[in-house]
Structure formats: C-alpha cells, structure tokens
C-alpha positions in Angstrom: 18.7 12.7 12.5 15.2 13.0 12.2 15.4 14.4 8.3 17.6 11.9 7.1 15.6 8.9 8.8 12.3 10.4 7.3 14.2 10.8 4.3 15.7 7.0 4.3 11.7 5.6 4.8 10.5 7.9 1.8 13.0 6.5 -0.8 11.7 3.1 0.4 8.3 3.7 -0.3 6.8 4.4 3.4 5.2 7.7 4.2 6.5 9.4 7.3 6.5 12.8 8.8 8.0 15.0 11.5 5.9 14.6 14.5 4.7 17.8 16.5 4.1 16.4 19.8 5.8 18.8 21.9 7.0 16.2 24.5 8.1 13.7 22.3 10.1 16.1 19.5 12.2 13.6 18.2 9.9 11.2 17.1 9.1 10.5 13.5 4.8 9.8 12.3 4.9 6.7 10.4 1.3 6.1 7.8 2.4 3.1 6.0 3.6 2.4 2.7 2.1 4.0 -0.6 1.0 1.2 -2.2 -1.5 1.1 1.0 -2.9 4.6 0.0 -6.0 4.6 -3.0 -5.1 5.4 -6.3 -6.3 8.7 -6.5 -4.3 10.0 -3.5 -0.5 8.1 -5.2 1.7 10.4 -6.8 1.6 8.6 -10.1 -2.3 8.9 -10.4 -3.4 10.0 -14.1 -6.9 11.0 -14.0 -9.0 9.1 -17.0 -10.2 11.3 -20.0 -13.2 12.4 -20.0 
C-alpha cells in the first residue's frame, strides 16, 4: 500500500518517501512539492555553460 501511495504523490509532483521509524512502519515522509525545492536540486536542472 505504501509503494503505490508514494507512487500516486510522485506522479503528482510531491516528494515522499518510505519512512523508517520502526514503530510507525507504515507511514509514508511527505517534503513537499518540487516546485518548492531550488532549481539546482529539480530534476530538470541544466547547468549554464561556462
């Protein structure tokens, strides 16, 4: 359940993550949408030419 609710709030834009907290193991780490994240860490960054 876990995989294909992380996978749901990737295709969406939002950047979650298993979480390893031993007593909580089905809970899912939620960050916060890309477009929250700086340019150089998005995954469409293209470094300028130098």
């Amino acid at each position: 359940m876990q995989a294909a609710l992380i996978g749901i709030l990737l295709s969406a834009g939002i950047i979650a993550t298993l979480e390893s907290d031993e007593m909580n193991p089905e809970h899912v780490l939620v960050f916060g949408r890309v477009s929250d994240l700086p340019p150089a860490l998005r995954a469409s960054f293209v470094p300028p030419e130098s």
